[in-house]
Backbone and ligand atoms as CSV (ligand in chain L), in Angstrom:
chain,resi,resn,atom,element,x,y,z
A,1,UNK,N,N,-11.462,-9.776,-7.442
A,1,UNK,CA,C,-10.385,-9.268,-8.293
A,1,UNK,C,C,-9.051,-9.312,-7.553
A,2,UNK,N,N,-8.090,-9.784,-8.680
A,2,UNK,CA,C,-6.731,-9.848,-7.439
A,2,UNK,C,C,-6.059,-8.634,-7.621
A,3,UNK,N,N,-5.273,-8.401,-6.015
A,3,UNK,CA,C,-4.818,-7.037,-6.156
A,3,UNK,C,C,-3.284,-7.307,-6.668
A,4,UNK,N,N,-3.019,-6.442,-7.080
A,4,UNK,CA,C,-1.562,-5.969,-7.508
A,4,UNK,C,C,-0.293,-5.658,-6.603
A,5,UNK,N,N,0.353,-6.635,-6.078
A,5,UNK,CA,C,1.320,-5.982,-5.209
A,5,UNK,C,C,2.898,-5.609,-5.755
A,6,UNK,N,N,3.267,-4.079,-5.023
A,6,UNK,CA,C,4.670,-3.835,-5.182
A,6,UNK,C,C,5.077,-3.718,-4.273
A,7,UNK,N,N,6.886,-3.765,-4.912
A,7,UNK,CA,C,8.036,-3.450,-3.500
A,7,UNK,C,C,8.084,-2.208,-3.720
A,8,UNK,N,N,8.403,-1.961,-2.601
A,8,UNK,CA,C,8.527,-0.034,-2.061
A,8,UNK,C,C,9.724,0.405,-3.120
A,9,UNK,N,N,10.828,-0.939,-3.743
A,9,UNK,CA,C,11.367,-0.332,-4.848
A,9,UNK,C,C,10.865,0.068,-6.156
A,10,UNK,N,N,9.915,-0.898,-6.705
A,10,UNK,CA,C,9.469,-0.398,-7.687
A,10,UNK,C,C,8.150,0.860,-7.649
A,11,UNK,N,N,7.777,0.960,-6.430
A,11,UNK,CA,C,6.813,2.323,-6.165
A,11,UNK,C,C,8.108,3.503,-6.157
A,12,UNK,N,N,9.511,3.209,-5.797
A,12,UNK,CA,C,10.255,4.271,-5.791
A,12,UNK,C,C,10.926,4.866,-7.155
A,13,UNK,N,N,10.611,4.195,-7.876
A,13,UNK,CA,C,10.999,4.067,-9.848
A,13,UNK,C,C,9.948,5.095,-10.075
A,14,UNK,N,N,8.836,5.233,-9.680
A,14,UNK,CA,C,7.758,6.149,-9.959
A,14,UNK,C,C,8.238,7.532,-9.588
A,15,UNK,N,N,9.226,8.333,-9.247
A,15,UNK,CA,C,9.385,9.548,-8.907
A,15,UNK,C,C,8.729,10.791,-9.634
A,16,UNK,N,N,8.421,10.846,-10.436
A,16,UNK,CA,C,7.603,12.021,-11.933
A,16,UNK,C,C,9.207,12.148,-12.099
A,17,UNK,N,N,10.185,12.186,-12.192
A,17,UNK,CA,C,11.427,12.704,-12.829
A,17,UNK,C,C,11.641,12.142,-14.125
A,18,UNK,N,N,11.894,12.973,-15.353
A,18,UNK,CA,C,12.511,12.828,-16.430
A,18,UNK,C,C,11.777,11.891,-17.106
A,19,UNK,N,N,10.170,12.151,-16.630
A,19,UNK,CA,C,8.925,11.694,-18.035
A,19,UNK,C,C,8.363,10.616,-16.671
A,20,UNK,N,N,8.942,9.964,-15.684
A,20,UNK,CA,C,8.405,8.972,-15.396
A,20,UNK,C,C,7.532,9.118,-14.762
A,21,UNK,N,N,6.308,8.274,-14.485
A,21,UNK,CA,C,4.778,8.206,-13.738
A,21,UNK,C,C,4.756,8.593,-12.022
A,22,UNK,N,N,4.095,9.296,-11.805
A,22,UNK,CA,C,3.948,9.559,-10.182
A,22,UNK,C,C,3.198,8.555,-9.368
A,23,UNK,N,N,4.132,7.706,-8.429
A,23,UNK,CA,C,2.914,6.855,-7.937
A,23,UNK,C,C,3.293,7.714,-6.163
A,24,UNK,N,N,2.158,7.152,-5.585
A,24,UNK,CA,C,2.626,7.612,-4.549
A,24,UNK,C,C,1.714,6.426,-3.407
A,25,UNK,N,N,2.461,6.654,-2.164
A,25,UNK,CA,C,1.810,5.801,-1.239
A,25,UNK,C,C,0.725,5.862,-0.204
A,26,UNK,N,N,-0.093,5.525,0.277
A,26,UNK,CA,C,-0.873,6.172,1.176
A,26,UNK,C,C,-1.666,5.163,1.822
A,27,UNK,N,N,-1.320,4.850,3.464
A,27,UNK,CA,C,-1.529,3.652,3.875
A,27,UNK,C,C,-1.559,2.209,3.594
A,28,UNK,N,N,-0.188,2.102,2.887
A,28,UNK,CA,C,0.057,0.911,2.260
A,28,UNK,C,C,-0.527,0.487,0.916
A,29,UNK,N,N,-2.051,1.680,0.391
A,29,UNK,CA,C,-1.804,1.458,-0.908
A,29,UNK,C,C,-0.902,2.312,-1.970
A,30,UNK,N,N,-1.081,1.616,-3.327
A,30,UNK,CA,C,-0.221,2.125,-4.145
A,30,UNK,C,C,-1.158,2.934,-5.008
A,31,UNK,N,N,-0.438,4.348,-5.502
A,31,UNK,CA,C,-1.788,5.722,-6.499
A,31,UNK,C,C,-0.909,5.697,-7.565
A,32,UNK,N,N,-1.715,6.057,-8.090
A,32,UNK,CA,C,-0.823,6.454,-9.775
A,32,UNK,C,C,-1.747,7.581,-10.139
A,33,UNK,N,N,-1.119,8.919,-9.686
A,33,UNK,CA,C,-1.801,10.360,-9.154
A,33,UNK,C,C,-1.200,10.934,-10.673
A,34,UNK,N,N,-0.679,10.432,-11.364
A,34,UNK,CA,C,0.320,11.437,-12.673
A,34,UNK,C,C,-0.745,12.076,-13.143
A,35,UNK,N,N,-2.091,11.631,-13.514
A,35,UNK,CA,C,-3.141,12.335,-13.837
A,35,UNK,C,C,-3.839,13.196,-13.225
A,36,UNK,N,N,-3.495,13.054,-12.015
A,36,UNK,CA,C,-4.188,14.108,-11.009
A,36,UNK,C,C,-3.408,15.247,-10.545
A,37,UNK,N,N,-1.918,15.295,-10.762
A,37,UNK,CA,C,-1.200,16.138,-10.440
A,37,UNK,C,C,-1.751,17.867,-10.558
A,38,UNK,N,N,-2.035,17.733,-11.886
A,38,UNK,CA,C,-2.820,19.351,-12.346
A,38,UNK,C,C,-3.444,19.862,-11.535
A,39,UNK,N,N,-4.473,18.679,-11.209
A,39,UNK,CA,C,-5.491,19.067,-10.616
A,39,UNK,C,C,-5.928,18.864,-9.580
A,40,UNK,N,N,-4.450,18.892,-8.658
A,40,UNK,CA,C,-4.723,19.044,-7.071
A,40,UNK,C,C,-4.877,20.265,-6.700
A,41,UNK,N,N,-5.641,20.283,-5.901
A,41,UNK,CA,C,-6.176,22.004,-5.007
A,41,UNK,C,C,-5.138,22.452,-4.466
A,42,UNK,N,N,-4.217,21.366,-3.738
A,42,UNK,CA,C,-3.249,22.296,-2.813
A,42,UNK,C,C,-2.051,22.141,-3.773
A,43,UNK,N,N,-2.150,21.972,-4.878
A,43,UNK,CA,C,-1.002,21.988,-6.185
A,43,UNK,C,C,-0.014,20.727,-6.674
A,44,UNK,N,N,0.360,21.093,-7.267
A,44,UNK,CA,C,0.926,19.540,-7.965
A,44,UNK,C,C,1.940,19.494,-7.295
A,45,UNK,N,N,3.258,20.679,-7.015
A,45,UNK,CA,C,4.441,20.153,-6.247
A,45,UNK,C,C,3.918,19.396,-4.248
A,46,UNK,N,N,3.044,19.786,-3.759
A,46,UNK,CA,C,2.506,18.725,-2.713
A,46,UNK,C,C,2.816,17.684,-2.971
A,47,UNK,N,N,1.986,17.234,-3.889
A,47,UNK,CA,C,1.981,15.525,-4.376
A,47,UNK,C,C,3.631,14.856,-4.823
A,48,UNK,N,N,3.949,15.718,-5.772
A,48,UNK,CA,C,5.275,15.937,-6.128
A,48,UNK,C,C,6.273,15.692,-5.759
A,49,UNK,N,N,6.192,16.320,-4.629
A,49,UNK,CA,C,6.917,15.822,-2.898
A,49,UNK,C,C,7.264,14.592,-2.351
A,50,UNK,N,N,5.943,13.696,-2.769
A,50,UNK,CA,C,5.838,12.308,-2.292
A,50,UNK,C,C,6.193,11.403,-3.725
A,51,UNK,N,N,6.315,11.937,-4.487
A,51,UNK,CA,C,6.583,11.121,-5.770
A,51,UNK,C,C,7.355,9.668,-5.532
A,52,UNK,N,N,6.617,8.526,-5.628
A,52,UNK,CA,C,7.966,6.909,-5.359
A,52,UNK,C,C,7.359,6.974,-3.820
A,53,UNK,N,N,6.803,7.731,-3.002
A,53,UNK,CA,C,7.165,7.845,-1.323
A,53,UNK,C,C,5.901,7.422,-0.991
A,54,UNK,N,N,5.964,7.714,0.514
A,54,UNK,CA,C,4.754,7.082,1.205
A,54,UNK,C,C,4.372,8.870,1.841
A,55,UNK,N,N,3.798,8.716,1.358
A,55,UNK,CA,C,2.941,10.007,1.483
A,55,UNK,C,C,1.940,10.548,2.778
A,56,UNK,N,N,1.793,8.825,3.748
A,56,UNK,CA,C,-0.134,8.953,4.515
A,56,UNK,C,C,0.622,9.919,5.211
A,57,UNK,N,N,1.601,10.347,5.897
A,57,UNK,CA,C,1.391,11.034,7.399
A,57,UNK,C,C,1.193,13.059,6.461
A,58,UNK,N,N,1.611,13.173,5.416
A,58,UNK,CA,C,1.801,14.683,4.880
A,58,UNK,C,C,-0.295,14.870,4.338
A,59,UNK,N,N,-0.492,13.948,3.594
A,59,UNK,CA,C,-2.209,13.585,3.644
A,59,UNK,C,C,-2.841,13.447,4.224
A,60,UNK,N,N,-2.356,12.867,5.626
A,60,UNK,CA,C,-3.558,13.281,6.532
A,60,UNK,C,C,-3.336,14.079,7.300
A,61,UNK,N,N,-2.474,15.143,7.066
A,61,UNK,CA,C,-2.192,16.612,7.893
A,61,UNK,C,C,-2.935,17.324,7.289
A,62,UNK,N,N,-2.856,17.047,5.920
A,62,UNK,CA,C,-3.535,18.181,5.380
A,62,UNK,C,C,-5.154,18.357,5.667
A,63,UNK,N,N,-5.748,17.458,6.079
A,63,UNK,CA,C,-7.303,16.934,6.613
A,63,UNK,C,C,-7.923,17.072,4.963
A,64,UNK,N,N,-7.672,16.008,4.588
A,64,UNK,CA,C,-8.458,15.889,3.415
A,64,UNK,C,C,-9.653,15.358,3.417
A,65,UNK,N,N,-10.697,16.557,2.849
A,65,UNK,CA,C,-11.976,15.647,2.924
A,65,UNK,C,C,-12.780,14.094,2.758
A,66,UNK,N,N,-13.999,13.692,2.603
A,66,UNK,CA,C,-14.330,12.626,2.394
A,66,UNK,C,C,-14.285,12.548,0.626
A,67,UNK,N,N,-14.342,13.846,0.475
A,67,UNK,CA,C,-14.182,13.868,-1.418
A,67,UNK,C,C,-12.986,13.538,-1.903
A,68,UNK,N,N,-12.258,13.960,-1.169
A,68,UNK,CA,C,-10.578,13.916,-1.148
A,68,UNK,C,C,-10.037,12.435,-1.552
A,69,UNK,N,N,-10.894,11.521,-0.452
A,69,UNK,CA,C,-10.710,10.562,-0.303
A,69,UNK,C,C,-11.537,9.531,-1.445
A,70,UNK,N,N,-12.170,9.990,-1.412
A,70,UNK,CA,C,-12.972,9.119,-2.743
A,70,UNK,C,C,-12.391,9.694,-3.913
A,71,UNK,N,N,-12.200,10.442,-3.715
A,71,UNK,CA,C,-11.484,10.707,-5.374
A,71,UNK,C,C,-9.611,10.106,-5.341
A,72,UNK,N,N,-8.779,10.060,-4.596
A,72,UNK,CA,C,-7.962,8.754,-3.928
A,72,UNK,C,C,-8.385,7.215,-5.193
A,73,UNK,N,N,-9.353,7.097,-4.271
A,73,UNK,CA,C,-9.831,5.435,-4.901
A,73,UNK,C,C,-9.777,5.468,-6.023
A,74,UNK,N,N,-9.858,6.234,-7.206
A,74,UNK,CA,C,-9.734,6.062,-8.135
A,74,UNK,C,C,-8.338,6.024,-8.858
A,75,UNK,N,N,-7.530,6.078,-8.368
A,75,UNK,CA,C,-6.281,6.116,-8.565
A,75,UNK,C,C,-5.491,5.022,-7.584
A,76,UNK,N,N,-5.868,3.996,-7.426
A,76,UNK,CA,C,-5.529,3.444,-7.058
A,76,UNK,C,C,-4.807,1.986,-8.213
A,77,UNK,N,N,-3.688,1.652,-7.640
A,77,UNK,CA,C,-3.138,0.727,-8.930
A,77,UNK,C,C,-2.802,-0.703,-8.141
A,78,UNK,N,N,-2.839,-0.376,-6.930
A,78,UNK,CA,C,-2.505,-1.713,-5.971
A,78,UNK,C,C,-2.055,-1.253,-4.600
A,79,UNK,N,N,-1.685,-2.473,-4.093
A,79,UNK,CA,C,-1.182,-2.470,-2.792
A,79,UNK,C,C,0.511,-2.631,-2.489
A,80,UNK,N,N,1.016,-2.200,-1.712
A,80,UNK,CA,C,2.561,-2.624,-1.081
A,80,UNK,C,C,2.627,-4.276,-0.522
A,81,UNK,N,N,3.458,-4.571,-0.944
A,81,UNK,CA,C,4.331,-6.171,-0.471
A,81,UNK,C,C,3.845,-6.157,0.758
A,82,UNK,N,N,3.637,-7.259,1.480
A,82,UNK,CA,C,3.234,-7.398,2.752
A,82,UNK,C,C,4.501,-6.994,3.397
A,83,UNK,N,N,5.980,-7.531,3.207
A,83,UNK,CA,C,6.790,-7.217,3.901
A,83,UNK,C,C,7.717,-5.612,3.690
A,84,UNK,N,N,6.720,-4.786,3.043
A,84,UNK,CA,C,7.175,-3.303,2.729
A,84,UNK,C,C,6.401,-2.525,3.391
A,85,UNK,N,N,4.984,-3.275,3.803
A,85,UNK,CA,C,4.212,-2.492,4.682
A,85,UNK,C,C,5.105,-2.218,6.179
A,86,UNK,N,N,4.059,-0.462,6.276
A,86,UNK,CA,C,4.468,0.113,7.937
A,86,UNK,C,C,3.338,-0.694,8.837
A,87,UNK,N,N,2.193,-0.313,8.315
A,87,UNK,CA,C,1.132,-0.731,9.181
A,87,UNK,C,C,1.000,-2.236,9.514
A,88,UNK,N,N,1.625,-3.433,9.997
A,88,UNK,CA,C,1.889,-4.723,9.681
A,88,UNK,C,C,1.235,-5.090,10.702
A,89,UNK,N,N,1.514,-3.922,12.088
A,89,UNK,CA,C,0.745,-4.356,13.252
A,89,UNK,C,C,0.124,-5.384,13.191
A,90,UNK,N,N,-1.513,-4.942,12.981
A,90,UNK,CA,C,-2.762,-5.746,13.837
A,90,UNK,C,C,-2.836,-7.117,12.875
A,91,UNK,N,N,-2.169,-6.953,11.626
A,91,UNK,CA,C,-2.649,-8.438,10.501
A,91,UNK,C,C,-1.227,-9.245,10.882
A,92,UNK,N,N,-0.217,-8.671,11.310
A,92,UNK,CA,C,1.151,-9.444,11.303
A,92,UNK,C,C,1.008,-10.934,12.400
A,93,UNK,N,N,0.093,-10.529,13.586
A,93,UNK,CA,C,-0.124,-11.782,14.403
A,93,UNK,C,C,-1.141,-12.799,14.207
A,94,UNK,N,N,-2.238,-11.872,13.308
A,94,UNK,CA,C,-3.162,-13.004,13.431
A,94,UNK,C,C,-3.012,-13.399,11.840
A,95,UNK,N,N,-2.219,-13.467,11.259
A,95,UNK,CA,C,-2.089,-14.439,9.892
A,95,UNK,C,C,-1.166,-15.210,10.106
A,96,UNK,N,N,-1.004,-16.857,9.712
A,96,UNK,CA,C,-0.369,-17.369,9.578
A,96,UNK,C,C,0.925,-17.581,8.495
A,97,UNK,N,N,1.471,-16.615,8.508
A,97,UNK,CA,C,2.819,-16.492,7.483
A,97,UNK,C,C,3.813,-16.974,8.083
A,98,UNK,N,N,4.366,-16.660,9.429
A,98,UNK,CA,C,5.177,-17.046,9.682
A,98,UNK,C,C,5.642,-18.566,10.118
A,99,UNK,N,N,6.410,-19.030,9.239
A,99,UNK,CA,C,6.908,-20.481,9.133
A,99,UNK,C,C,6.599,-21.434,10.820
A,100,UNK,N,N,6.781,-20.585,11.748
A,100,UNK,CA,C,6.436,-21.454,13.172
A,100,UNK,C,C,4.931,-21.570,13.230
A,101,UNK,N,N,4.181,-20.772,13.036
A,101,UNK,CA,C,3.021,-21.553,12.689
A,101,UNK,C,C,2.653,-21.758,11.645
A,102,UNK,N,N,3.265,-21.917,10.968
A,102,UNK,CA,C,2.712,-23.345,9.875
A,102,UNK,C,C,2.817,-24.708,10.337
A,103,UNK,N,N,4.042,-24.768,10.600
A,103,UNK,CA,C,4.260,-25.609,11.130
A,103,UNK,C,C,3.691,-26.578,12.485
A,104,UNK,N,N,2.903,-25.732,13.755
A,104,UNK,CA,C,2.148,-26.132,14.569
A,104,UNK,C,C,0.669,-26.645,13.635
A,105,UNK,N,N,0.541,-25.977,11.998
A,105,UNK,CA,C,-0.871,-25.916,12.164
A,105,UNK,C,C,-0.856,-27.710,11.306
A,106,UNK,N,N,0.323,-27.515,10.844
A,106,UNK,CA,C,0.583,-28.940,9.917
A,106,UNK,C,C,0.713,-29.937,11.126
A,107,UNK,N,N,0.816,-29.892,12.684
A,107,UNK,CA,C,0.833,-30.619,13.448
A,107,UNK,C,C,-0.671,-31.302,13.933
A,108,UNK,N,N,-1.417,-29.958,13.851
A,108,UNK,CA,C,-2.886,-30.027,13.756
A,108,UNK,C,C,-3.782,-30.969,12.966
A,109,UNK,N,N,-2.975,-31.028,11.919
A,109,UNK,CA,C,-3.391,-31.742,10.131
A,109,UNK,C,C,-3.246,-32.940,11.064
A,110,UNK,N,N,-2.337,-33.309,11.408
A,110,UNK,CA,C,-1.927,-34.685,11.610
A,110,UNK,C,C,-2.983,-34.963,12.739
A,111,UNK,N,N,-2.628,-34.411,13.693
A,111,UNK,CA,C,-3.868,-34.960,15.222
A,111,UNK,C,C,-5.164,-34.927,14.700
A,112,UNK,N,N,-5.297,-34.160,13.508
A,112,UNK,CA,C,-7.480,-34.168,12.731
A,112,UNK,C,C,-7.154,-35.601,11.750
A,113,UNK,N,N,-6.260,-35.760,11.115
A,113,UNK,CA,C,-6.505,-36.989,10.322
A,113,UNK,C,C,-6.143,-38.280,11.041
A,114,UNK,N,N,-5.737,-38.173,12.124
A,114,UNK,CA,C,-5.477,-39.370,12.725
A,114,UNK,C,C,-6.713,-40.119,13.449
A,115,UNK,N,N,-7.366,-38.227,14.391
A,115,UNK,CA,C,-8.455,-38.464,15.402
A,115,UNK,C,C,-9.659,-37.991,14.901
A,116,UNK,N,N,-8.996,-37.417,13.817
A,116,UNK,CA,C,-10.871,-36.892,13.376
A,116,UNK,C,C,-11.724,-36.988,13.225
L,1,HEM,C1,C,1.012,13.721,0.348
L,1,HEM,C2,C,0.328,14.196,-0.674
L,1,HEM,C3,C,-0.649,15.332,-0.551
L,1,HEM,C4,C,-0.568,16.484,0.180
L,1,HEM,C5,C,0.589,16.940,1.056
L,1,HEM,C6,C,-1.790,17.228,-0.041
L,1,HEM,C7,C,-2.104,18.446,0.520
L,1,HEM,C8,C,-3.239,19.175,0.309
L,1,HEM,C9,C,-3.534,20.470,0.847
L,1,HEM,C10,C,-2.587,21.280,1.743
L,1,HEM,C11,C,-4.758,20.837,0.425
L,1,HEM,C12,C,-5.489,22.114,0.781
L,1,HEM,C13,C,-5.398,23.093,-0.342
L,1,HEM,C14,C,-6.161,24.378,-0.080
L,1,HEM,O1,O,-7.133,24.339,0.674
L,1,HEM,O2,O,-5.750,25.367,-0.673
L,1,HEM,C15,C,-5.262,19.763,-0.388
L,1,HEM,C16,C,-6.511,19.750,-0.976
L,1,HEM,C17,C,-7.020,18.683,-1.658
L,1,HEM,N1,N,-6.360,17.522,-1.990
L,1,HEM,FE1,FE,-4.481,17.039,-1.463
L,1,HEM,N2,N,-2.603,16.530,-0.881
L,1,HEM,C18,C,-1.932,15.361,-1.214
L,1,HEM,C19,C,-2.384,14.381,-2.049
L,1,HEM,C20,C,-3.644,14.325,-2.570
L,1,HEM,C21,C,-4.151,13.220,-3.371
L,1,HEM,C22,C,-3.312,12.009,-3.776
L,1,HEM,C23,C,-5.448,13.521,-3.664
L,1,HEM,C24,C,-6.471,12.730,-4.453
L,1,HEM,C25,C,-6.165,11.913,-5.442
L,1,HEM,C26,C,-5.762,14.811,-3.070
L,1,HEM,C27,C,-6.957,15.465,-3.171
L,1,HEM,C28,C,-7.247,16.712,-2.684
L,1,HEM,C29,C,-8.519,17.384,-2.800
L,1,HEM,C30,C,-9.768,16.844,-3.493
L,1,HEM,C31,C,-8.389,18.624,-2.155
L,1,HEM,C32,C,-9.487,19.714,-1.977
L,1,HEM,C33,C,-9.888,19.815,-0.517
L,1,HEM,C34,C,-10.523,18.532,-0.008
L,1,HEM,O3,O,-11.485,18.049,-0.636
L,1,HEM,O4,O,-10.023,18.011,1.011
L,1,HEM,N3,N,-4.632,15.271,-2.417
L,1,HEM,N4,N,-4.325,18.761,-0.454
């Protein structure tokens, strides 16, 4: 299934203000919590808080259980833009996006179809 990606602008259109949908962020994915607001334990203005935002570091203070977390997944609507992600670290080197290696790997193409 393909995932859904947004820019951190249009996750920021999501604020709950003046009717609009609560999305919120949480390790680079994207929630659409508007339904869950009621019925958070530690209350709806928490979530509220993060409305449009990136939420992981206030969520995982709170030590939310493994229920916590599975119930998360269901509210899930997609992922953040690769280039809106925080966490870019450990996938940023070993994928080939960046144009200099493409370019070595299209050099590659050539030395396999020549010598291959
Ligand atoms: C940044 C946003 C959030 C903050 C700051 C936050 C904070 C908290 C806090 C402080 C509690 C403890 C309440 C108490 O014990 O009285 C709590 C409980 C809980 N929260 Fe959140 N929460 C957030 C988002 C969410 C989301 C998005 C979900 C799931 C969709 C969720 C699910 C739960 C559940 C199930 C509990 C009950 C305790 C547990 O199972 O860990 N929370 N939350």
């Amino acid at each position: 299934m393909e995932t859904t990606l947004y820019s951190l602008d249009e996750v920021s259109k999501n604020d709950g203000k003046g009717g609009n949908r609560v999305w919120i962020i949480i390790k680079d994915a994207v929630y659409d919590v508007t339904d869950f607001i009621d019925e958070h334990p530690g209350g709806g203005d928490l979530i509220q808080e993060w409305a449009g935002k990136d939420g992981t570091k206030d969520f995982d203070d709170a030590g939310h259980s493994g229920d916590a977390k599975k119930d998360l997944k269901k509210y899930k609507i997609g992922e953040l833009r690769e280039e809106d992600r925080k966490q870019k670290q450990a996938k940023a080197g070993a994928k080939t996006e960046n144009p200099e290696l493409q370019n070595r790997s299209f050099c590659s193409v050539i030395s396999c179809g020549l010598f291959g």
